[in-house]
Structure formats: structure tokens, C-alpha cells
N, C-alpha and C positions, 0 to 999 in steps of 0.2 A: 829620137831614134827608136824603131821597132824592130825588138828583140821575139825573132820565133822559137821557143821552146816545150820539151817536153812537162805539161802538168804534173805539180804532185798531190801530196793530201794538203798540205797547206792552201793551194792555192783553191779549195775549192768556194771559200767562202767568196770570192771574186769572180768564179764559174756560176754562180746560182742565176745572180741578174741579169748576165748575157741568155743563159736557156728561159729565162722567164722573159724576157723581149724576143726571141726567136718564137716564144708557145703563145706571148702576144698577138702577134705577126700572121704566123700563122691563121690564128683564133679567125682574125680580120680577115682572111682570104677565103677559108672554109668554115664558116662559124658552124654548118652541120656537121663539119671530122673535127675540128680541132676546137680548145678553149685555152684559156690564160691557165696555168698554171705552175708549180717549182718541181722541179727536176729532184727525182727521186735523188738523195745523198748515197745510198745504199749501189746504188745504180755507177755513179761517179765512181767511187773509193773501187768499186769492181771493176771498173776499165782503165783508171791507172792504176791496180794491182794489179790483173793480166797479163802475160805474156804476148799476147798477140793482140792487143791493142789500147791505146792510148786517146788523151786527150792532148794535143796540139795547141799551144796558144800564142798570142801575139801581145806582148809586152809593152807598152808604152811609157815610160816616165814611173817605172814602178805598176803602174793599174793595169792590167788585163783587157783588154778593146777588142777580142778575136778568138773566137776557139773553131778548132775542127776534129771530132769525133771519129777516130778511124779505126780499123778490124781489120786483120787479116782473115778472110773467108775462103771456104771451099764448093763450087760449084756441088747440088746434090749427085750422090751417085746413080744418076738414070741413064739407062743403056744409050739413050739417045743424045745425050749430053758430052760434048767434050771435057774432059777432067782440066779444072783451070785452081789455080790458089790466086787472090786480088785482095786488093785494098779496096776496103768498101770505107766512106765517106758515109756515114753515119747521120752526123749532124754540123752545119756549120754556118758560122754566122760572124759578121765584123758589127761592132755597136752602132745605130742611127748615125750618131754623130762622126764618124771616122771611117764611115765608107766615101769612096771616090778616092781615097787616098793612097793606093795601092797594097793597103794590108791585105784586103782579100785575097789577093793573087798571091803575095809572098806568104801568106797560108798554104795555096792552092801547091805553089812550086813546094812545100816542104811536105806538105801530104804526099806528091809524087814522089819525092827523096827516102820517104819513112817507107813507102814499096817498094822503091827498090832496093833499099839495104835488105828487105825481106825477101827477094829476087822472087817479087810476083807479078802478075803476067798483067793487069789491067786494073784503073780504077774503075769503079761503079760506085753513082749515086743515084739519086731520087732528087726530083723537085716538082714542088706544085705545079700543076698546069697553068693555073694563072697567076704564077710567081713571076712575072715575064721579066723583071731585074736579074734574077736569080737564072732564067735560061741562058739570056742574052750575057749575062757573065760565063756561065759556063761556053757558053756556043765560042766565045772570044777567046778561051781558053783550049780550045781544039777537040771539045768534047761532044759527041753527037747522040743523040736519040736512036737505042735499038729499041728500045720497046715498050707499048704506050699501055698504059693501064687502065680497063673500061670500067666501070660502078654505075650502076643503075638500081633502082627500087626495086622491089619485089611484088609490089602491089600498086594499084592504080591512084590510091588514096595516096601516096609516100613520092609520089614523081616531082609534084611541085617543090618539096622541100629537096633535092636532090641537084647538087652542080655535079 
């Protein structure tokens, strides 16, 4: 049975391996942006100490199989900007081995539950562009694409290494 709860400091020693196969994962998609590496501790202890955001996880038989990184944020104050408060989705990831099995999603529904006890207006994440597991979850989830984000080189030498 899969227990979703709020993280605390104890659990982080079981939070490290999950961000170190996500920055894995990663690494292998965009080896130009991203590399393998362990998740600042400093980083953890300060988002479940926050008020306004947490790390979410998914409990298995005692061991940890799921975490989801969430923030309550505030859209910038720009005149052209509608004034919104959201759950931003941070970081999230179900282990290799215990994906297909529905934990992702009962992450997904408890991250939307954690917004709106905070009575905020929408979630927002991020995902790689050629994550295409990771869209096509989310897409099956009722979540859509407002806005694509471009990167390019700056020089003509630096285009090839550039996805």
C-alpha cells in the first residue's frame, strides 16, 4: 500500500537517491544543462522548514519510491500581469522501478490537494522538452502547454553542442 505524505527531516536520507536518479535522468536528456549529481541538504531541510512549501512523498512498505517538490508562488508584480498565488511543482519524480504503477498520479492528485488547502489559483511546472514520458503524463493529467521556452547559442562555434 502507498502512503502519500508530508516529508520531514528524518526522511531526507531517503529523499537524496530519488533527486540523484532524477539529476541522473536528467543528466541523460540534456547532458549540455544538466549532470548526475546530490541534491543540496541545506536546500531540503529549507523547503520542509518553509511555510509555504514542502516536499510530498510517496511511501511504500516503509521506503520512499516518490517525491514531489511544491512552492506556493506569486506571479511578478508587472503592470501587465494578472496578480495570481499557484502551486508551483518544483521537482518530481516516482523511482525507475515503480513507475506505471499509479504512484505518479496519486502524487499528482495530492500536490493539487496541497493547493488548494492553500486556496491557489493553478498549478505550474516545467518539463524537459524531450522528456516525452514525463509530457505525456502530464498531458493525461489535464495539463497543457502555455509557454515554450527558446535557448540558443550565442555564437556560431557553440550551435552544435546546443539541443
Amino acid at each position: 500500500m502507498v502512503l502519500i505524505r508530508t516529508a520531514d527531516l528524518s526522511d531526507i536520507q531517503q529523499i537524496h537517491p530519488i533527486y540523484q536518479e532524477l539529476f541522473t535522468s536528467s543528466a541523460e536528456l540534456q547532458p549540455m544543462h544538466f549532470r548526475p549529481a546530490k541534491q543540496d541538504e541545506d536546500f531540503l531541510v529549507n523547503i520542509i522548514q518553509q511555510e509555504d512549501s514542502d516536499i510530498l512523498v510517496a511511501e511504500e512498505d516503509g521506503r520512499i519510491v516518490g517525491i514531489a517538490l511544491v512552492k506556493a508562488m506569486e506571479t511578478p508584480a508587472y503592470t501587465c500581469l494578472v496578480p495570481h498565488r499557484y502551486c508551483y511543482l518544483m521537482d518530481f519524480v516516482v523511482t525507475e522501478r515503480r513507475r506505471g504503477c499509479g504512484i505518479g498520479s496519486m502524487l499528482l492528485d495530492s500536490v493539487r490537494a496541497w493547493g488548494r488547502e492553500r486556496s491557489l489559483d493553478f498549478l505550474q511546472l516545467s518539463a524537459l522538452a524531450n522528456n516525452q514520458a514525463a509530457r505525456r503524463f502530464y498531458e493525461r493529467h489535464g495539463l497543457a502547454v502555455e509557454m515554450v521556452t527558446y535557448r540558443g547559442p550565442l555564437s556560431d562555434a557553440g550551435s552544435s553542442g546546443m539541443q
